[in-house]
N, C-alpha and C positions, 0 to 999 in steps of 0.2 A: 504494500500500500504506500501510494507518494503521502508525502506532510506537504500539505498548500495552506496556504495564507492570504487573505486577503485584504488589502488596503483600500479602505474608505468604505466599509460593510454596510455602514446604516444608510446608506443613497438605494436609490431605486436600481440600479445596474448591481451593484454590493448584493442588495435581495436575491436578486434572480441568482446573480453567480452562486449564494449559498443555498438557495435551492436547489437547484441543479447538481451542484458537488454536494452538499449531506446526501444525496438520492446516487451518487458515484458509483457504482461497487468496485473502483481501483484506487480511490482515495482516501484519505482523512482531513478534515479541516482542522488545524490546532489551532488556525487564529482570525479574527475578525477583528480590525481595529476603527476604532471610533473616539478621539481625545474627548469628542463630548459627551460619548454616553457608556466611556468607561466603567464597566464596573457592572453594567446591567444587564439584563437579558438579552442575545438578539429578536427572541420573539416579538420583545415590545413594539417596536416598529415595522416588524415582519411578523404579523400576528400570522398567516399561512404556517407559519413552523410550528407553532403549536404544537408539543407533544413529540415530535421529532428528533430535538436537542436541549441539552440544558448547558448549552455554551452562550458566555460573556462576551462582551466587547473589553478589546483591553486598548490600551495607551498606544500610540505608535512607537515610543520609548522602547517595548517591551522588546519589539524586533528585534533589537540590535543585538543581541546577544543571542541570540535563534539560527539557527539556520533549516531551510525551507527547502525543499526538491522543486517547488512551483511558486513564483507569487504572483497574484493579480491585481493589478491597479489598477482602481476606482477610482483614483484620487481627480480633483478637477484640472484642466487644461489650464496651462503656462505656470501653476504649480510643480507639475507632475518634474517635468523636464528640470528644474534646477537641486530634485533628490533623485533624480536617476542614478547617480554615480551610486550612492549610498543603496539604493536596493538593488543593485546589479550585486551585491558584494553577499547577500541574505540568501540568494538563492540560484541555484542551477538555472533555471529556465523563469524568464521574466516575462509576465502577459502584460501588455499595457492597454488599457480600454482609453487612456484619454488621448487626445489629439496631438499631442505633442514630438511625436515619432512617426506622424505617418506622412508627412510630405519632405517629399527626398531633398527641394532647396533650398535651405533655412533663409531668402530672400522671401521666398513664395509666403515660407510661414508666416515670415513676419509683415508682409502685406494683408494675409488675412486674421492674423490673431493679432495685430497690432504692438506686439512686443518685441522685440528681438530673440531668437532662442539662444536658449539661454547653454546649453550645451550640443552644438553643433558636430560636434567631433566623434559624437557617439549616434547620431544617424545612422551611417551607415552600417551601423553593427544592425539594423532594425529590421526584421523581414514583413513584408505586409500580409495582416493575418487573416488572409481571405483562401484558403484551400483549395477552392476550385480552379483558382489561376496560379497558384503558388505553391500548391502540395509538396512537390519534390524539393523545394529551399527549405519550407516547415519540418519537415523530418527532422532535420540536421539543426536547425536554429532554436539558440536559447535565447533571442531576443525578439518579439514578437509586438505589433504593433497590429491589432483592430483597428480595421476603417468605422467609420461613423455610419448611423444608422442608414440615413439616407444614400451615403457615398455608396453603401452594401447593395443595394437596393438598384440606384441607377449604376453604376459597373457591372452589377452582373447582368442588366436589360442594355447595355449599350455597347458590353465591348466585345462579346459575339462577330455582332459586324463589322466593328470599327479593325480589328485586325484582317476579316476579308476585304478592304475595301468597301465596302457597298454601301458608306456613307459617304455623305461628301458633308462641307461647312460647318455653321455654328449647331452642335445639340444646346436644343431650349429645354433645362428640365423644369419641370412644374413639380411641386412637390409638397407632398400633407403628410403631416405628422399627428398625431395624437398626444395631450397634457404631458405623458410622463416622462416624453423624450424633453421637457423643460429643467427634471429633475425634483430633488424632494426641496430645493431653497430658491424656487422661482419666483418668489414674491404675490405683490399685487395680480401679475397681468395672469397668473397660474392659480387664481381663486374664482369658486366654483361662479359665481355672481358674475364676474368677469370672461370668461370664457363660454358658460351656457349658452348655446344658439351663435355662439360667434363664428368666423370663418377669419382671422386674424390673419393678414398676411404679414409676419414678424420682421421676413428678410427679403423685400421686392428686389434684390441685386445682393450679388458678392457672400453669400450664406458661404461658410469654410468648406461644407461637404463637396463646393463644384470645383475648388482646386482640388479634388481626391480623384472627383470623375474625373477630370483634364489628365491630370497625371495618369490615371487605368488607361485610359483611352485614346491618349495622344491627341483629340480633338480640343478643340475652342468648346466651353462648355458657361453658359449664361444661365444661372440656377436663380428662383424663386421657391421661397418656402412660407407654406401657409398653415397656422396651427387649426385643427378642426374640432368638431368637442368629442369625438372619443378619446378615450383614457391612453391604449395603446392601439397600435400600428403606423407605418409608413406606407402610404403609396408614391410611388415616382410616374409623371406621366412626361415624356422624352420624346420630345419632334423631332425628328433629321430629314433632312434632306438624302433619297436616294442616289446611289451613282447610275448613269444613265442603262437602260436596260435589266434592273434588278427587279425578280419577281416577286412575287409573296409567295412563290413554291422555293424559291430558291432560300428568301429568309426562315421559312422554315426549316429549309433541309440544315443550315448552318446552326438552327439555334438546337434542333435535335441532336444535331453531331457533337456541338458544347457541351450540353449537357447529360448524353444517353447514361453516363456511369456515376452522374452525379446521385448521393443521398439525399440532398437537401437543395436542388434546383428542379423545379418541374415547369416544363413551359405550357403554359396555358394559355391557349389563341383558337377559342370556340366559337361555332357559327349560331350556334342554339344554348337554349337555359340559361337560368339564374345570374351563373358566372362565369361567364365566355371570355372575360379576362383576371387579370391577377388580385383579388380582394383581400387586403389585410385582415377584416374583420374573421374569416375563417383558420384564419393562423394563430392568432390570440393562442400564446404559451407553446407555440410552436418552433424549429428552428428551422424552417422550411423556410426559403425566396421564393417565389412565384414568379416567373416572368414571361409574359406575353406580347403581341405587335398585333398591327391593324392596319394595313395600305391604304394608301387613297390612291386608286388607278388613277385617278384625272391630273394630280400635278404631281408625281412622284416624289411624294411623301411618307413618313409610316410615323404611327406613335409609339413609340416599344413603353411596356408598362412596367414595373414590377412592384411587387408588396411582399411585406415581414413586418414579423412584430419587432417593434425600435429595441425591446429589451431581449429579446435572447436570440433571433439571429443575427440582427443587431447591435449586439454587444454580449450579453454574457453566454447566450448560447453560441456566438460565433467563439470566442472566446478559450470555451470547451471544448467546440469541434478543433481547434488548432493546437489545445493540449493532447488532446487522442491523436493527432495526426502524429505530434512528436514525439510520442512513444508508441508507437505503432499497434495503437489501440484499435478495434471500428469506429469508423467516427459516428454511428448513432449511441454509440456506448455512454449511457446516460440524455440523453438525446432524444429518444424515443415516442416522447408526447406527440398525437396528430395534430393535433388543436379543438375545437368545437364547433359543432355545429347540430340544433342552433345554439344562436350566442347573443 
C-alpha cells in the first residue's frame, strides 16, 4: 500500500481527492492538511465520509518530517509554485492540481496569472497530467501537473483534429462551469442568492484555461467562461473552422481512432434522443470526458463539444487516473463510478 498525503484537504478538489483515495484498494491516506481546521475531523466539511474515516486535519508543519510515496496539491495557484521546492523533497511522486506547473512558458504564465513565477527552473521537471495524450511520459514521471477543469474538457474535444490538420484559424471556446469549480472561498459572487437563475459570464476574454488549450493544441485559442447555476460540471462548446474538404465521416473516423482504447473518453455525436451530445449533468461523480462535434455543411464549420465533472475528471479524479498510470495500476482502479442518471 502507497502512504499519500494531501495538501489543502478541506477545499472542494481536497474532498473528492479523499474520497476517491479512502475508497483506493492500493492506498493509504496518512495525511490531510488544513492550518485552519487543524485538529478536526475531515468529515466536518466533507460530511459524505461519514463513517468511512476517523482521520484529522493536521498542520502543514507536520509534513516536514514525513515522508510520503505520493502527494497531492490542492493548494491555490501562484501559492502553490513558491513551496514546490519544499514538497518535491516529502515525496516520490508529486501531483499538483493547481495551475502553477502546467504552462510550459513562464512568460505565458505570467500574462495570464499576473504574477511572475515564481520558480521557473522546475517547469520542466512537470509532465502534463492528462493520460490520454501523455500516458507513456506519466509512467516514468514523478512530477505531474493536472490541467484545469475546463482546459481537460476543450483539449480533449479539440486536439483530435488539430494534430490531423483538419482545423484551420482561431478555436472560439465557449464554456460553463458549475458553483464548485469557484471553490469553497468564492465569496459574495458564489452565494446561493447571487448565482440562482444567473448565467454569469465571469471571464468574456483571457480565462487561464485557453493558454492550456493553445498550448494542447498549437492553435490560437479565444476562450469565454460562463458560470451556470449547477453545483458541478463543465461543458466546452469549441467553433473551428474546417480545412477545406473535411467530412463529418472523416471527423469521426479520427475522433474514434483517439479515443477506441481510451477508459475515460467516449465520443458522443448522436443523430437521435435525449443526449446526442456531451452533457455534464450525467457525469456528476464520474471521471468520464464526453466529447462530441456537429458540422455545418453550408460554411465548413463544426462545434466539437465536451463535458466532465470540474471535480474528479477535472481535477481529483484526473489526478488519480495519472497516479494508476504511474504505477502501472488500471486506471479505473478506484475510478469506477458511472455517474447518475436520473440526477
Amino acid at each position: 500500500m502507497l502512504r499519500v498525503a494531501i495538501v489543502g484537504a478541506s477545499g472542494y478538489i481536497g474532498g473528492e481527492l479523499l474520497r476517491l483515495l479512502l475508497g483506493h484498494p492500493r492506498v493509504t491516506v496518512v495525511a490531510a492538511t488544513s492550518d485552519r481546521l487543524a485538529g478536526r475531523r475531515i468529515d466536518g466539511p466533507h460530511p459524505n465520509l461519514r463513517g468511512h474515516t476517523d482521520l484529522c486535519f493536521v498542520g502543514h508543519d507536520i509534513l516536514e518530517n514525513t515522508d510520503f510515496d505520493v502527494l497531492f496539491l490542492a493548494a491555490p495557484h501562484r501559492e502553490t509554485m513558491g513551496r514546490m521546492a519544499a514538497f518535491l523533497e516529502l515525496a516520490r511522486t508529486v501531483i499538483d492540481l493547481s495551475g502553477d506547473f502546467r504552462l510550459r512558458d513562464p512568460e505565458v504564465y505570467a500574462s495570464y496569472y499576473g504574477v511572475a513565477h515564481a520558480a521557473p527552473q522546475l517547469i520542466p521537471e512537470f509532465t502534463t497530467g492528462l493520460p490520454e495524450w501523455h500516458r507513456a511520459r506519466l509512467t516514468t514521471s514523478d512530477r505531474i501537473a493536472v490541467p484545469g477543469c475546463m482546459a481537460t474538457a476543450g483539449i480533449l474535444a479539440v486536439r483530435p483534429l488539430a494534430l490531423e490538420g483538419l482545423i484551420e484559424g482561431t478555436v472560439r471556446v465557449d464554456a460553463r462551469t458549475g458553483s464548485s469549480g469557484s471553490g469553497v472561498s468564492a465569496g459574495a459572487a458564489g452565494a446561493h442568492a447571487e448565482r440562482s437563475g444567473a448565467l454569469r459570464v465571469f471571464a468574456p476574454s483571457g480565462h487561464r484555461h485557453e493558454a492550456e488549450i493553445a498550448q494542447a493544441t498549437d492553435r490560437t485559442v479565444r476562450m469565454t467562461a460562463t458560470g451556470v447555476e449547477a453545483v458541478r460540471g463543465v461543458q466546452v462548446l469549441c467553433q473551428v473552422e474546417l480545412a477545406s474538404g473535411v467530412s463529418e465521416k472523416e471527423i469521426r473516423s479520427v475522433f474514434r481512432a483517439a479515443y477506441a482504447n481510451e477508459p475515460f473518453v467516449r465520443v458522443i455525436a448522436q443523430r437521435q434522443g435525449l443526449y446526442r451530445l456531451p452533457e455534464p449533468k450525467i457525469l456528476t461523480g464520474s471521471n468520464f470526458c464526453d466529447v462530441g462535434f456537429a458540422v455545418s455543411a453550408d460554411d465548413g464549420t463544426a462545434l466539437l463539444v465536451g463535458a466532465l465533472d470540474n471535480l474528479v475528471k477535472g481535477g481529483a479524479g484526473g489526478a488519480v487516473q495519472c497516479m494508476n498510470v504511474r504505477f502501472g495500476w488500471p486506471e479505473r482502479t478506484g475510478l469506477e463510478f458511472f455517474g447518475l442518471h436520473p440526477n
